[in-house]
PDB file of N, CA, C and O in Angstrom:
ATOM      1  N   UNK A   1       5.841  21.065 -37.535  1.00  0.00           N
ATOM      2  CA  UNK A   1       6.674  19.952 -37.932  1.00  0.00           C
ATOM      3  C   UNK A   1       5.875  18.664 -37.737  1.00  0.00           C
ATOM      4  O   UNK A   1       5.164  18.618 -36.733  1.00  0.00           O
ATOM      5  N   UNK A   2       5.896  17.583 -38.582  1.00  0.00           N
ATOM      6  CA  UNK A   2       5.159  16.534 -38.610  1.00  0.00           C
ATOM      7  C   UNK A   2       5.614  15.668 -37.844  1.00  0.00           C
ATOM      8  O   UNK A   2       6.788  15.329 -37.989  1.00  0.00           O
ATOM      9  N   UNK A   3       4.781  15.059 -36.788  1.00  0.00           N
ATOM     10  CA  UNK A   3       5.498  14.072 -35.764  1.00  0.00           C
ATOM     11  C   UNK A   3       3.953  13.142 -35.397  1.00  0.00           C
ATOM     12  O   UNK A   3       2.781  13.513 -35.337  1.00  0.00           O
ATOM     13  N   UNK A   4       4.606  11.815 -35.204  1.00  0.00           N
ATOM     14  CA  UNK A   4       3.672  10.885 -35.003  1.00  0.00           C
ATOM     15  C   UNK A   4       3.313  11.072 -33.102  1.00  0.00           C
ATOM     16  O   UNK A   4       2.338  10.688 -32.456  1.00  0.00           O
ATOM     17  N   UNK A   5       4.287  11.650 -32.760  1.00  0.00           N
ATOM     18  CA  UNK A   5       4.078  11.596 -30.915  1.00  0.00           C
ATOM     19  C   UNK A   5       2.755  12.947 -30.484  1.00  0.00           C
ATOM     20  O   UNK A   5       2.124  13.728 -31.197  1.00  0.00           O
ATOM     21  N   UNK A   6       2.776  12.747 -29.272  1.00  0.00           N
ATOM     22  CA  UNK A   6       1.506  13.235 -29.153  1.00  0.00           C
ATOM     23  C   UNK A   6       2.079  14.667 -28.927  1.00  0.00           C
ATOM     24  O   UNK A   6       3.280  14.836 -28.716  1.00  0.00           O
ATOM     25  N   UNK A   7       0.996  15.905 -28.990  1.00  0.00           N
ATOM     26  CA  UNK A   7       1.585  16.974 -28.842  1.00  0.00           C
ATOM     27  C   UNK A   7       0.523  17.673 -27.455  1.00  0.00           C
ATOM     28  O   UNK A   7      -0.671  17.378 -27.393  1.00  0.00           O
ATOM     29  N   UNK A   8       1.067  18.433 -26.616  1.00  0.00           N
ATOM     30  CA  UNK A   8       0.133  18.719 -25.476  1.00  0.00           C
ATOM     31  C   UNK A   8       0.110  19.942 -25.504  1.00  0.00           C
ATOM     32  O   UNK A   8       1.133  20.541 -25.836  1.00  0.00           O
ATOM     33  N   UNK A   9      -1.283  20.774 -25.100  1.00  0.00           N
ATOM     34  CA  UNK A   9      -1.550  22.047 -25.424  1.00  0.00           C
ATOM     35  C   UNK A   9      -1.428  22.547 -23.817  1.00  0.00           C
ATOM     36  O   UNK A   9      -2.094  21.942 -22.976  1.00  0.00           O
ATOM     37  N   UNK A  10      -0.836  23.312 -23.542  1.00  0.00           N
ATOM     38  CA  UNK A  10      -0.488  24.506 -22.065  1.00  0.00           C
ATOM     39  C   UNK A  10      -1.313  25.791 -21.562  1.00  0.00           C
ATOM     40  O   UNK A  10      -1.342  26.526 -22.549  1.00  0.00           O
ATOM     41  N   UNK A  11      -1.556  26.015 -21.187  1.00  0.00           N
ATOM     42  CA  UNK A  11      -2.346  27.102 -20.851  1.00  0.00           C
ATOM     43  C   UNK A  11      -1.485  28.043 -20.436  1.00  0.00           C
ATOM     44  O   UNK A  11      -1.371  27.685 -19.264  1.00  0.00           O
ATOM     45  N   UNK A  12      -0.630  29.210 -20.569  1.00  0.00           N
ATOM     46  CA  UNK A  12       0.334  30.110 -19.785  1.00  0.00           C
ATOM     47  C   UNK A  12      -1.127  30.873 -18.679  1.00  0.00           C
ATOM     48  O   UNK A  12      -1.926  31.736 -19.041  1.00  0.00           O
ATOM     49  N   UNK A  13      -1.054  30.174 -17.302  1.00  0.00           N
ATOM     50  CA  UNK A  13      -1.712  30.480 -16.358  1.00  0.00           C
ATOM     51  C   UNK A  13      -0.647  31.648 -15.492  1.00  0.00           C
ATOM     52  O   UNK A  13       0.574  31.598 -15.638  1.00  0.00           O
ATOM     53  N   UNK A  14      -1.184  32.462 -14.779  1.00  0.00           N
ATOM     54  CA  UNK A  14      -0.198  33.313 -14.026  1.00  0.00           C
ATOM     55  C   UNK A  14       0.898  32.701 -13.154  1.00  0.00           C
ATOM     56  O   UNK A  14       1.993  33.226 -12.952  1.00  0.00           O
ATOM     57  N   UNK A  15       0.505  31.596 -12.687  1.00  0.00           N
ATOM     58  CA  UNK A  15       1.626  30.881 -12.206  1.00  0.00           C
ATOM     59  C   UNK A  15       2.403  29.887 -12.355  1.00  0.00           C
ATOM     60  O   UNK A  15       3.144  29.371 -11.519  1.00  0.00           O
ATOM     61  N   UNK A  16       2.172  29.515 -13.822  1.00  0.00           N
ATOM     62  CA  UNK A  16       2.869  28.827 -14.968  1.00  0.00           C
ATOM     63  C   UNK A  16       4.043  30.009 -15.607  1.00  0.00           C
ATOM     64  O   UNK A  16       5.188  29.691 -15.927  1.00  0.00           O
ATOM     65  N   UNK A  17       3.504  31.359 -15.704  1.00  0.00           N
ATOM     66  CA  UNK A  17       3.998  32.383 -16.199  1.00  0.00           C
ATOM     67  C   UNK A  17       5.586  32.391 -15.022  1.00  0.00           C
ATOM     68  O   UNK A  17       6.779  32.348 -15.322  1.00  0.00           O
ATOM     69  N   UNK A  18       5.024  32.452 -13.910  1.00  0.00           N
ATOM     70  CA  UNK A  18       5.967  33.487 -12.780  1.00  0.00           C
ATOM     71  C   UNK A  18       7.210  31.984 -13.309  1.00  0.00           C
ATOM     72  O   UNK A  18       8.398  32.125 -13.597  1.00  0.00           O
ATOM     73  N   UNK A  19       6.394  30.622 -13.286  1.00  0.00           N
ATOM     74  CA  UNK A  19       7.257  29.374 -12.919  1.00  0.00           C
ATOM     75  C   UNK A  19       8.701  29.661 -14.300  1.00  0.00           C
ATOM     76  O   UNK A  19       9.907  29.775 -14.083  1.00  0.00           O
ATOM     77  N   UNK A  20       8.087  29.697 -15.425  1.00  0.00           N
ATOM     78  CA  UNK A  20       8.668  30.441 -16.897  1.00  0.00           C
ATOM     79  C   UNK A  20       9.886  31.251 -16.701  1.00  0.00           C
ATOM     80  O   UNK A  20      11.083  31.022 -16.871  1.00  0.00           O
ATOM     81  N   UNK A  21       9.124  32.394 -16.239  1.00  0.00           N
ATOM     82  CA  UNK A  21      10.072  33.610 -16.014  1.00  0.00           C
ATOM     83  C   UNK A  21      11.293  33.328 -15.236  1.00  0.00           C
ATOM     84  O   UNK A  21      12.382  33.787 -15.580  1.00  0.00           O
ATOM     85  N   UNK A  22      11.084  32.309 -13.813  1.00  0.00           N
ATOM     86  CA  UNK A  22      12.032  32.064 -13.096  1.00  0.00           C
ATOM     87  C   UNK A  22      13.385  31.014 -13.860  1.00  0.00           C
ATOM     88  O   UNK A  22      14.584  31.251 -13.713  1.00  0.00           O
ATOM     89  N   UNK A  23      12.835  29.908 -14.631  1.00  0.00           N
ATOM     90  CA  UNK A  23      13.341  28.911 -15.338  1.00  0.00           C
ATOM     91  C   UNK A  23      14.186  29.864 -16.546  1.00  0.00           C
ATOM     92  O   UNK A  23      15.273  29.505 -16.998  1.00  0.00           O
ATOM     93  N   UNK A  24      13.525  31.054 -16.947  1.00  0.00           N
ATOM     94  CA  UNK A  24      14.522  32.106 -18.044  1.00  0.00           C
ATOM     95  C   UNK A  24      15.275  32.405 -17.674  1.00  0.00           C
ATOM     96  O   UNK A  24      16.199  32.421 -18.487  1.00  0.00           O
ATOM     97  N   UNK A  25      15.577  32.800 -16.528  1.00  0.00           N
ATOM     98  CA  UNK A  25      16.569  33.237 -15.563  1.00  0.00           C
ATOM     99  C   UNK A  25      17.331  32.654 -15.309  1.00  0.00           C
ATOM    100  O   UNK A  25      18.359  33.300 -15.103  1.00  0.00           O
ATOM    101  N   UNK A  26      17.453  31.255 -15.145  1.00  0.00           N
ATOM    102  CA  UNK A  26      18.106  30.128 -15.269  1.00  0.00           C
ATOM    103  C   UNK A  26      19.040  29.671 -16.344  1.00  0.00           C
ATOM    104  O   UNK A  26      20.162  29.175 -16.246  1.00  0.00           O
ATOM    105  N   UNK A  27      18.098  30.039 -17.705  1.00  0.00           N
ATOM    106  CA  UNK A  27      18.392  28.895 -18.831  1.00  0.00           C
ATOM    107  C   UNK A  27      18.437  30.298 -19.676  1.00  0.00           C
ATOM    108  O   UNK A  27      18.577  29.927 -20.842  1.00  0.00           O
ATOM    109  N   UNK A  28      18.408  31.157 -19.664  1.00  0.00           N
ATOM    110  CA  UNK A  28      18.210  32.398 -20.573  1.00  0.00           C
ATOM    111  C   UNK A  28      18.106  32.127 -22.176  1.00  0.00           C
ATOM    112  O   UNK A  28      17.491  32.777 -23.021  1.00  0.00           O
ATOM    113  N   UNK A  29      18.675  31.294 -22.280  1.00  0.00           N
ATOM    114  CA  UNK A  29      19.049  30.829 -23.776  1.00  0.00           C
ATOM    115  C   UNK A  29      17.886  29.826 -24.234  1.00  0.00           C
ATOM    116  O   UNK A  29      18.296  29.148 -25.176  1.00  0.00           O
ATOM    117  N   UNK A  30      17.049  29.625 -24.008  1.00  0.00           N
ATOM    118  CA  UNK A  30      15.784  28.747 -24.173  1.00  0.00           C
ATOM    119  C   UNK A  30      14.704  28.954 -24.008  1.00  0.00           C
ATOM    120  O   UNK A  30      14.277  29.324 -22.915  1.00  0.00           O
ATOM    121  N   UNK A  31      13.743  28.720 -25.351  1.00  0.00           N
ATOM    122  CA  UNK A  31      12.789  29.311 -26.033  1.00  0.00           C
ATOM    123  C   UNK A  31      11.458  29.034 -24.527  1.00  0.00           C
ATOM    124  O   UNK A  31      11.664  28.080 -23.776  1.00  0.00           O
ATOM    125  N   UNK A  32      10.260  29.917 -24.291  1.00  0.00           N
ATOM    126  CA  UNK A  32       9.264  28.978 -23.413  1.00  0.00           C
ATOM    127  C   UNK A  32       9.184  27.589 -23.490  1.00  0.00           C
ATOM    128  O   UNK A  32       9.397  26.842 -22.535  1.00  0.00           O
ATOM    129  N   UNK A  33       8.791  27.127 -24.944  1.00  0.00           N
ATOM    130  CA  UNK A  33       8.556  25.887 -24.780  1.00  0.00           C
ATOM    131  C   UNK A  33       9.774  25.027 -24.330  1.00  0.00           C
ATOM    132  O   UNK A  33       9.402  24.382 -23.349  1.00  0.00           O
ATOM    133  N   UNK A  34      10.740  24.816 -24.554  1.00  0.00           N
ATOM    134  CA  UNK A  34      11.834  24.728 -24.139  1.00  0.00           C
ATOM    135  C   UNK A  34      11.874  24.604 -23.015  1.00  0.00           C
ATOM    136  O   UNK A  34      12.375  23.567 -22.580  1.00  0.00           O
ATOM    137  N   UNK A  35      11.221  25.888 -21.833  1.00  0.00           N
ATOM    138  CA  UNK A  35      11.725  25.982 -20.541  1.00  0.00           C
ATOM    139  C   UNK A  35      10.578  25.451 -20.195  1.00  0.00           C
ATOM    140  O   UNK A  35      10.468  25.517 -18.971  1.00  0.00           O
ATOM    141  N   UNK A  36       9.391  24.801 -20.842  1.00  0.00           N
ATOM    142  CA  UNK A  36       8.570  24.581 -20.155  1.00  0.00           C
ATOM    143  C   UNK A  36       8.820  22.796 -20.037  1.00  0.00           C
ATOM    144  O   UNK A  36       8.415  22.181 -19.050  1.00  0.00           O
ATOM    145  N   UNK A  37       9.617  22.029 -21.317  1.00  0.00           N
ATOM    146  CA  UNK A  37      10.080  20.754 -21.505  1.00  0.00           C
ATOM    147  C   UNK A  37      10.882  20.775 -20.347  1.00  0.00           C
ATOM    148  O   UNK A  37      10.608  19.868 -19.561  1.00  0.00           O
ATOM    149  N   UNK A  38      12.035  21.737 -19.908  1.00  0.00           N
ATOM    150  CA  UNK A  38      13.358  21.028 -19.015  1.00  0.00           C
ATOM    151  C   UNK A  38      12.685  21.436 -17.734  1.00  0.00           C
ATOM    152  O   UNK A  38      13.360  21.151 -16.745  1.00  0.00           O
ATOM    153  N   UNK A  39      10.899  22.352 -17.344  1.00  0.00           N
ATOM    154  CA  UNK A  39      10.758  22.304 -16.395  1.00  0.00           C
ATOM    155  C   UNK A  39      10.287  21.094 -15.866  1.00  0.00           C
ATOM    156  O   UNK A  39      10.281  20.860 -14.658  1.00  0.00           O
ATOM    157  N   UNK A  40       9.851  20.234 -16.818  1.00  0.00           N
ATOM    158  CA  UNK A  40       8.760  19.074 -16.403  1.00  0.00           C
ATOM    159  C   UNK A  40       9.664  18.113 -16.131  1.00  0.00           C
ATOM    160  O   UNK A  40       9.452  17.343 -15.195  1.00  0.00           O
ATOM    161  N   UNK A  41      11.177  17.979 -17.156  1.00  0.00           N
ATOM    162  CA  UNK A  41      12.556  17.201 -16.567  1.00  0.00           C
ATOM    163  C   UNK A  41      12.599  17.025 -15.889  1.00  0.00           C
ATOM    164  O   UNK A  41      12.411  15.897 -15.434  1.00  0.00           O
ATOM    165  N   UNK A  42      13.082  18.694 -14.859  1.00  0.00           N
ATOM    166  CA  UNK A  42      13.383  18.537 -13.491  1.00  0.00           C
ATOM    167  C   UNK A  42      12.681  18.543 -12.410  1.00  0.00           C
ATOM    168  O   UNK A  42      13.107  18.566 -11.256  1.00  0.00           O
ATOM    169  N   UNK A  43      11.290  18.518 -12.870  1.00  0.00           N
ATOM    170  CA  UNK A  43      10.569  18.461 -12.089  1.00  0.00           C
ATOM    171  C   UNK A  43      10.180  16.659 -11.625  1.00  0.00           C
ATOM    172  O   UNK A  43       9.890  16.116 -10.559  1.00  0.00           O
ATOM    173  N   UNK A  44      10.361  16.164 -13.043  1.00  0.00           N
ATOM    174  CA  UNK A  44      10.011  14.303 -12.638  1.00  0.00           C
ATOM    175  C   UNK A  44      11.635  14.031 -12.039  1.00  0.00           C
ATOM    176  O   UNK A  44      11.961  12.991 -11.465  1.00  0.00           O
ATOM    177  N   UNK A  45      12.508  15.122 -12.286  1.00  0.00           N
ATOM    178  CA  UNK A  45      14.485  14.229 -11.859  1.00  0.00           C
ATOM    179  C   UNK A  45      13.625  14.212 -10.453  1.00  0.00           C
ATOM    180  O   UNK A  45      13.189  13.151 -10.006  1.00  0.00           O
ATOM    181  N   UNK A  46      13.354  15.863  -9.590  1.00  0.00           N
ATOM    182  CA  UNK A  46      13.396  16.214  -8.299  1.00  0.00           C
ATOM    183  C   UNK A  46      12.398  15.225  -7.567  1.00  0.00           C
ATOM    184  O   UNK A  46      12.731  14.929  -6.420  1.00  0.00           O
ATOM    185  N   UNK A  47      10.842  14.486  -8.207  1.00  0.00           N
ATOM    186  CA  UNK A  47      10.350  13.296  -7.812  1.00  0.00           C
ATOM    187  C   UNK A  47      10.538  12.169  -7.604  1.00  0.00           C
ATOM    188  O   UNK A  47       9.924  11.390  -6.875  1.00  0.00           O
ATOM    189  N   UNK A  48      11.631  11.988  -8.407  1.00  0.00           N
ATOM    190  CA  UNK A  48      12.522  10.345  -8.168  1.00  0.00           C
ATOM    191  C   UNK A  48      13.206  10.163  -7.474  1.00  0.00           C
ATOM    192  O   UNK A  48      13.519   9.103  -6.932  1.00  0.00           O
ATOM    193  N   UNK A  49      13.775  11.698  -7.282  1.00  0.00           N
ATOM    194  CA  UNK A  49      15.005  11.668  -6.348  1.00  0.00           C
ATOM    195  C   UNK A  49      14.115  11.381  -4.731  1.00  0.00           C
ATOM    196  O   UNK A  49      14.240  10.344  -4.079  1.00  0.00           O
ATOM    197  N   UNK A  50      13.184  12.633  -4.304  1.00  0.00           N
ATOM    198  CA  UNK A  50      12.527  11.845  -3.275  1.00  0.00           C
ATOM    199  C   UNK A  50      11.899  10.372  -3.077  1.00  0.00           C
ATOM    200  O   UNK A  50      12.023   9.605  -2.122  1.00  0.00           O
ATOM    201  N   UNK A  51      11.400  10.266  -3.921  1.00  0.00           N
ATOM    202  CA  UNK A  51      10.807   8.503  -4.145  1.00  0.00           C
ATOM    203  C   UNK A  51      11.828   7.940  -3.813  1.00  0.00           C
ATOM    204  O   UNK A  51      11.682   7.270  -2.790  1.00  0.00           O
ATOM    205  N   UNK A  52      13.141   7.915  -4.386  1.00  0.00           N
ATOM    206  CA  UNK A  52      14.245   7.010  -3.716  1.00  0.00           C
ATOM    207  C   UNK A  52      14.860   7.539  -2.286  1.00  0.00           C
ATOM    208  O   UNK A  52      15.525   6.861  -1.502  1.00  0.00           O
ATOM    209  N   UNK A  53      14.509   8.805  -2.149  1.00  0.00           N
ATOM    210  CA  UNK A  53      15.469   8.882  -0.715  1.00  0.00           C
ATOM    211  C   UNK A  53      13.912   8.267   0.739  1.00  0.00           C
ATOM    212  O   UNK A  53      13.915   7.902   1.915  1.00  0.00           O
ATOM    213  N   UNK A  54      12.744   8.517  -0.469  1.00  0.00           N
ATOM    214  CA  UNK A  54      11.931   7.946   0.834  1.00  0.00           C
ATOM    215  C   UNK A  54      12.066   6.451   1.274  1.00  0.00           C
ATOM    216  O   UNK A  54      11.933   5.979   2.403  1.00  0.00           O
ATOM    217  N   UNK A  55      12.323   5.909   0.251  1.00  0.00           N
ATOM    218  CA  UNK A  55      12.136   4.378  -0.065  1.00  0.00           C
ATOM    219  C   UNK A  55      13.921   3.677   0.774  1.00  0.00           C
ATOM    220  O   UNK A  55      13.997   2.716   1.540  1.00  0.00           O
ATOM    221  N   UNK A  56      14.858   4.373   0.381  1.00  0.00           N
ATOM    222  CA  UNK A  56      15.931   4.560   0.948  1.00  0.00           C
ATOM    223  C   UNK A  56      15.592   4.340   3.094  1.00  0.00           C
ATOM    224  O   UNK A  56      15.759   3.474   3.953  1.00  0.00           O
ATOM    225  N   UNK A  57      15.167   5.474   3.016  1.00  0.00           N
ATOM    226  CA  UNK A  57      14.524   5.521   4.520  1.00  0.00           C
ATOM    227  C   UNK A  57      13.738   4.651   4.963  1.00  0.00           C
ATOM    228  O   UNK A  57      13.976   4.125   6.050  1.00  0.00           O
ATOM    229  N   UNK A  58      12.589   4.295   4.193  1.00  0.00           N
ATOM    230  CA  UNK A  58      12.071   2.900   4.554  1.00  0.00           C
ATOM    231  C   UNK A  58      12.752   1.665   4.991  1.00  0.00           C
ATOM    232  O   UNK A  58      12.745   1.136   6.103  1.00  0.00           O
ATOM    233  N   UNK A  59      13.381   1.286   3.827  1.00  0.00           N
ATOM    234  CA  UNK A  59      14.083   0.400   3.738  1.00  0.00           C
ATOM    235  C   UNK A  59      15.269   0.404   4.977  1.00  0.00           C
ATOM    236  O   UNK A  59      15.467  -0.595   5.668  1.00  0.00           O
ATOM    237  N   UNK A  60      15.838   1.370   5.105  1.00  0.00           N
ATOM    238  CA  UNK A  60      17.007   1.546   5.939  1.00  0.00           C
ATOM    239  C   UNK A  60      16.240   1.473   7.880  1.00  0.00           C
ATOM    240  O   UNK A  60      16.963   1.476   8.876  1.00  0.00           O
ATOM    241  N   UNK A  61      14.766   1.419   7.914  1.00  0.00           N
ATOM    242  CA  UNK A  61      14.221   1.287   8.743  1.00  0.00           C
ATOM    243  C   UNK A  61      13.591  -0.043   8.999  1.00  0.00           C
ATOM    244  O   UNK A  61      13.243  -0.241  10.164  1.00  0.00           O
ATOM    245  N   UNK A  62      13.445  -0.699   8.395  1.00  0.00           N
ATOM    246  CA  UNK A  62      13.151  -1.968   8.357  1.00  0.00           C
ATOM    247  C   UNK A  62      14.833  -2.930   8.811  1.00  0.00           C
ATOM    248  O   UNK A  62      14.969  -3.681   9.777  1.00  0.00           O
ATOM    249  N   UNK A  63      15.754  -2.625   7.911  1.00  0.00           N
ATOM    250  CA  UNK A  63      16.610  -2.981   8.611  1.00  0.00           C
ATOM    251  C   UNK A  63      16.997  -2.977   9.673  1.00  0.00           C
ATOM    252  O   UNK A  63      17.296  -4.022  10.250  1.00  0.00           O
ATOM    253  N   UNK A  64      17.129  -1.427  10.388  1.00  0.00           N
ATOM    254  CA  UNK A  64      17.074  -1.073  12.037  1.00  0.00           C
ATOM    255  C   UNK A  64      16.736  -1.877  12.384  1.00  0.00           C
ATOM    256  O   UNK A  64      17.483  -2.612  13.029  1.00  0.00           O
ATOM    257  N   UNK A  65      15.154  -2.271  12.114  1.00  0.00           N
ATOM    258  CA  UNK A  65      14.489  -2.931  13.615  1.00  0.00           C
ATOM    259  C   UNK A  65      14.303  -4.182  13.107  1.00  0.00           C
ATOM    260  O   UNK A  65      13.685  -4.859  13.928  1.00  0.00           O
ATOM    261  N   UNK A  66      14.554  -4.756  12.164  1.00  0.00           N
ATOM    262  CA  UNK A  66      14.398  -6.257  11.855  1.00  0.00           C
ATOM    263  C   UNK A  66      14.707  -7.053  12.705  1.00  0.00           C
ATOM    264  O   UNK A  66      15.910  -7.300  12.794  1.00  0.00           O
ATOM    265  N   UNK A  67      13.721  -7.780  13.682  1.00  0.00           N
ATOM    266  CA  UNK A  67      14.664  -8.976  13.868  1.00  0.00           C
ATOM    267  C   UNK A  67      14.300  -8.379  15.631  1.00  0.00           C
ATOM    268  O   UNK A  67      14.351  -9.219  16.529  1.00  0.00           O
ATOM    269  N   UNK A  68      14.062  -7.382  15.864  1.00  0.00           N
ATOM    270  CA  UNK A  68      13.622  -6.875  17.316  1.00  0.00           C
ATOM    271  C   UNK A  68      12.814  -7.429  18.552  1.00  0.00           C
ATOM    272  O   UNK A  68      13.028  -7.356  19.762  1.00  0.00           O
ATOM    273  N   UNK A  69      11.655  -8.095  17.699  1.00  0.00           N
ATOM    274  CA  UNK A  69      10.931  -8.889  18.368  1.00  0.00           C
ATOM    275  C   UNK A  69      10.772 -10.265  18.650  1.00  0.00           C
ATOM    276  O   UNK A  69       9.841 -10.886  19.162  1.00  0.00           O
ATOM    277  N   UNK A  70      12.281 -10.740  18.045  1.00  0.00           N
ATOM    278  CA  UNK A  70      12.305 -11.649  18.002  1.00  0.00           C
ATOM    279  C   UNK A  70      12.570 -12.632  19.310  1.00  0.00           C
ATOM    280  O   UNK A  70      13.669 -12.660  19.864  1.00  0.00           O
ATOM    281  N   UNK A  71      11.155 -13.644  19.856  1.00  0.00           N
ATOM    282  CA  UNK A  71      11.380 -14.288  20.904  1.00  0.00           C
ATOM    283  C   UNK A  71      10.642 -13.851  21.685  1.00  0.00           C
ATOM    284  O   UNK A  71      10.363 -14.583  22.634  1.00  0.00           O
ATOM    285  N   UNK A  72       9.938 -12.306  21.609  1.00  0.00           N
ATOM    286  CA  UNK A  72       9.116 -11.919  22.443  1.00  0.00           C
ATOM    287  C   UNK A  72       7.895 -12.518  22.677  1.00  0.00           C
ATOM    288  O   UNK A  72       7.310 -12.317  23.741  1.00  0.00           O
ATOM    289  N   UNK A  73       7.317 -13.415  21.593  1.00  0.00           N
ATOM    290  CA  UNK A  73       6.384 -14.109  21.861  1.00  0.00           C
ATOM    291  C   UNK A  73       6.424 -15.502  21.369  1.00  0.00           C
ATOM    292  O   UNK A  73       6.925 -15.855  20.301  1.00  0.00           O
ATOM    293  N   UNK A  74       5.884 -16.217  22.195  1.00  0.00           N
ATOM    294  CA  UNK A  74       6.381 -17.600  22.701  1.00  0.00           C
ATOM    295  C   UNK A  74       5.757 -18.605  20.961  1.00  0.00           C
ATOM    296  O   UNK A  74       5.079 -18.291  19.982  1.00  0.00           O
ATOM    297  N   UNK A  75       6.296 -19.526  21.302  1.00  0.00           N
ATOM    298  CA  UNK A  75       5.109 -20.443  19.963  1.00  0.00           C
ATOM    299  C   UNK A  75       3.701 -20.879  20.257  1.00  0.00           C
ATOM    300  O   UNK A  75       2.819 -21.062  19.419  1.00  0.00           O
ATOM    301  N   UNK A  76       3.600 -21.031  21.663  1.00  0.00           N
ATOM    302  CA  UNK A  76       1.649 -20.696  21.925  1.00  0.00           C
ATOM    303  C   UNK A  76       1.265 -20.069  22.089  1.00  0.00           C
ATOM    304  O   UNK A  76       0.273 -20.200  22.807  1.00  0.00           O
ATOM    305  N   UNK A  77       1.618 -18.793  21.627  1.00  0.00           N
ATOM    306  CA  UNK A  77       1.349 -17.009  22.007  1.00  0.00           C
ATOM    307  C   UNK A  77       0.025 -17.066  21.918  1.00  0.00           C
ATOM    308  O   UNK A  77      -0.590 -16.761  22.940  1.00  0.00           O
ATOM    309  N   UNK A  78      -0.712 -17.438  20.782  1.00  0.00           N
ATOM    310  CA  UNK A  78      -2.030 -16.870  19.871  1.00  0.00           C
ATOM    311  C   UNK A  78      -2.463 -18.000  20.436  1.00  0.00           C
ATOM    312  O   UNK A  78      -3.548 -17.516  20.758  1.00  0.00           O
ATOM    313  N   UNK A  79      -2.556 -19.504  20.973  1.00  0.00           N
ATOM    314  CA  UNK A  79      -2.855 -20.236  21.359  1.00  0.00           C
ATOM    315  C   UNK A  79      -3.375 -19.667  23.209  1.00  0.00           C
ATOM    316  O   UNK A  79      -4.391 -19.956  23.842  1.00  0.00           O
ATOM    317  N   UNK A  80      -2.706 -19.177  23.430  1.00  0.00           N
ATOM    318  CA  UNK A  80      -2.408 -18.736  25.014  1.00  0.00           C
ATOM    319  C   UNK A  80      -4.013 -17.622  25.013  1.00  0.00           C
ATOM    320  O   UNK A  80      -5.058 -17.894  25.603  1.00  0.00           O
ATOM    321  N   UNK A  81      -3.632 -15.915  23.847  1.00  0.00           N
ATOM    322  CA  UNK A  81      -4.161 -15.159  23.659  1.00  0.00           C
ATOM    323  C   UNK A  81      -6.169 -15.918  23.427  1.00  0.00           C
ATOM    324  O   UNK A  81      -7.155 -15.542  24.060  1.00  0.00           O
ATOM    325  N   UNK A  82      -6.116 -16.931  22.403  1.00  0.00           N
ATOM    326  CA  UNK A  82      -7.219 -16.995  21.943  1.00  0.00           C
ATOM    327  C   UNK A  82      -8.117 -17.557  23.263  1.00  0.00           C
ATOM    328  O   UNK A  82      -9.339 -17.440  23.184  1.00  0.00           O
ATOM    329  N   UNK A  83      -7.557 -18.135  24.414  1.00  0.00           N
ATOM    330  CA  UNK A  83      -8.103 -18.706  25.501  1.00  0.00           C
ATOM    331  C   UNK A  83      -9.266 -18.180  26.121  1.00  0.00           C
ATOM    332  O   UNK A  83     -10.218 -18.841  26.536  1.00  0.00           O
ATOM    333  N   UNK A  84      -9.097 -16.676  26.166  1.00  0.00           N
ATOM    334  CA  UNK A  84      -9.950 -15.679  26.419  1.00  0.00           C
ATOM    335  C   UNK A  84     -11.175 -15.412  25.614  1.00  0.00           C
ATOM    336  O   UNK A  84     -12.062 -14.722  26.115  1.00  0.00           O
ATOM    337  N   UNK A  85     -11.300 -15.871  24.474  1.00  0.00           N
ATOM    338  CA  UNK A  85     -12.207 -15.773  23.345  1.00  0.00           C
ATOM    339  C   UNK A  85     -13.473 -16.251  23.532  1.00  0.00           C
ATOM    340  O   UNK A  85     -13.434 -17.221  24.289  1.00  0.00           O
ATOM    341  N   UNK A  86     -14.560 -15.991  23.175  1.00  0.00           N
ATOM    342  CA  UNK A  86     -16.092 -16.865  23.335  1.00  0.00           C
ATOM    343  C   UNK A  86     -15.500 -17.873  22.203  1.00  0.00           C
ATOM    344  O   UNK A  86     -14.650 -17.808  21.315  1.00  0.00           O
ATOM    345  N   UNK A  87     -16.394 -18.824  22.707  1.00  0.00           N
ATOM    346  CA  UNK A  87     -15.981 -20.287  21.834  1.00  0.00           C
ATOM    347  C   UNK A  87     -17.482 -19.609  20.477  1.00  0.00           C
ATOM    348  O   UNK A  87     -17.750 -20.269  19.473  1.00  0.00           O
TER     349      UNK A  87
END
């Protein structure tokens, strides 16, 4: 079929094969190529989803401790610290 988008060539490797077979089992009704399109789907859904639950966690950790150290060091801290320094 004539299409201007790019088309990508696959290799059915043995463990591209087993990945196939398992996804048929799944989707029974859908051709390889097919199962090999909704594997790469769910394979970028199941990456985003971590990317956001990591980023989630980040974020939700920064909040925790925001704001923790606050006061612990004086306004001539680095003034105080650098005293010790060779000139």
């Amino acid at each position: 079929m004539p299409t201007t988008r790019p088309r990508h060539f696959v290799t059915e490797t043995d463990e591209l094969a087993e990945a196939l077979n398992d996804a048929a089992r799944r989707w029974p009704d859908l051709s390889r190529p097919q199962l090999l399109v909704r594997l790469a789907l769910e394979g970028h859904r199941a990456a985003q989803q971590a990317n956001d639950e990591r980023r989630r966690r980040r974020l939700d950790a920064v909040r925790t401790y925001s704001g923790c150290l606050s006061g612990v060091y004086g306004a001539d801290y680095l003034e105080h610290l650098r005293e010790d320094w060779p000139a």
